[in-house]
N, C-alpha and C positions, 0 to 999 in steps of 0.2 A: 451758542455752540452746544453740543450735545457730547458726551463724551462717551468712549465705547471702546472695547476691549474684542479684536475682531477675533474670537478663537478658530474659527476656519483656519486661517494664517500663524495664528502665529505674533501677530503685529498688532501693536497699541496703536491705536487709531483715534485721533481725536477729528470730529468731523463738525462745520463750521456751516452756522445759521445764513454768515455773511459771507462776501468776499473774500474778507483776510480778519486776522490778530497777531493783536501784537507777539514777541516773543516772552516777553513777562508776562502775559496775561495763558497765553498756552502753557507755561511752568506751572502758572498755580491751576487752571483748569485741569493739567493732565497729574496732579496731584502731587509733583515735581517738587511745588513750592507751597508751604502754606499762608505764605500772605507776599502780597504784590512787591514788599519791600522786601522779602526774601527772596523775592524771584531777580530782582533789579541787584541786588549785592551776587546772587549767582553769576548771572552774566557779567555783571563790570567786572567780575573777578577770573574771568576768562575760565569760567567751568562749563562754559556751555558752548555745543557744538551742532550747528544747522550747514545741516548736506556738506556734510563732511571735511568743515572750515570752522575752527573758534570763532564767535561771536560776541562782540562786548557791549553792541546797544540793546538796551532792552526792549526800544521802541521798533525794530527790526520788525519788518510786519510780513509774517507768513501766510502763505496762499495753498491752496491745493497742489498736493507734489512736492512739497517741502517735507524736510524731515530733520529733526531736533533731538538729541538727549544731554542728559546732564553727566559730566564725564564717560567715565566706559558703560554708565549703563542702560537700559533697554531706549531701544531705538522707536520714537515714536513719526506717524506722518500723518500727516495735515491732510485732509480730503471734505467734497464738498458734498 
């Protein structure tokens, strides 16, 4: 996955090598979280919110057009 800050828009863009990731592994790659087991106590702890629904598995696997942040802040989305 390659990470990327799209300033034309506006929008944090993390943008993926493969199909999909997981949604702990997009926390720590979009810098959300600093380590996998922080990303995993985020979401079990219902802080995190993908397309506009609390999420609490961290295995939840995101694709392109998805979209994720960690409480009220910046809205990130998955693209390929």
């Amino acid at each position: 996955m390659i990470l990327r800050n799209a300033e034309e828009t506006n929008m944090a863009t993390l943008t993926l090598r493969n199909n999909s990731i997981t949604l702990a592994q997009a926390l720590k790659a979009s810098g959300l979280a600093d380590t996998g087991g922080q990303a995993k106590h985020l979401v079990r702890s219902g802080d995190v919110v993908v397309n506009d629904a609390v999420e609490t598995q961290p295995g939840r696997k995101l694709r392109p057009g998805d979209r994720f942040r960690l409480g009220k802040g910046e809205e990130w989305t998955v693209s390929a």
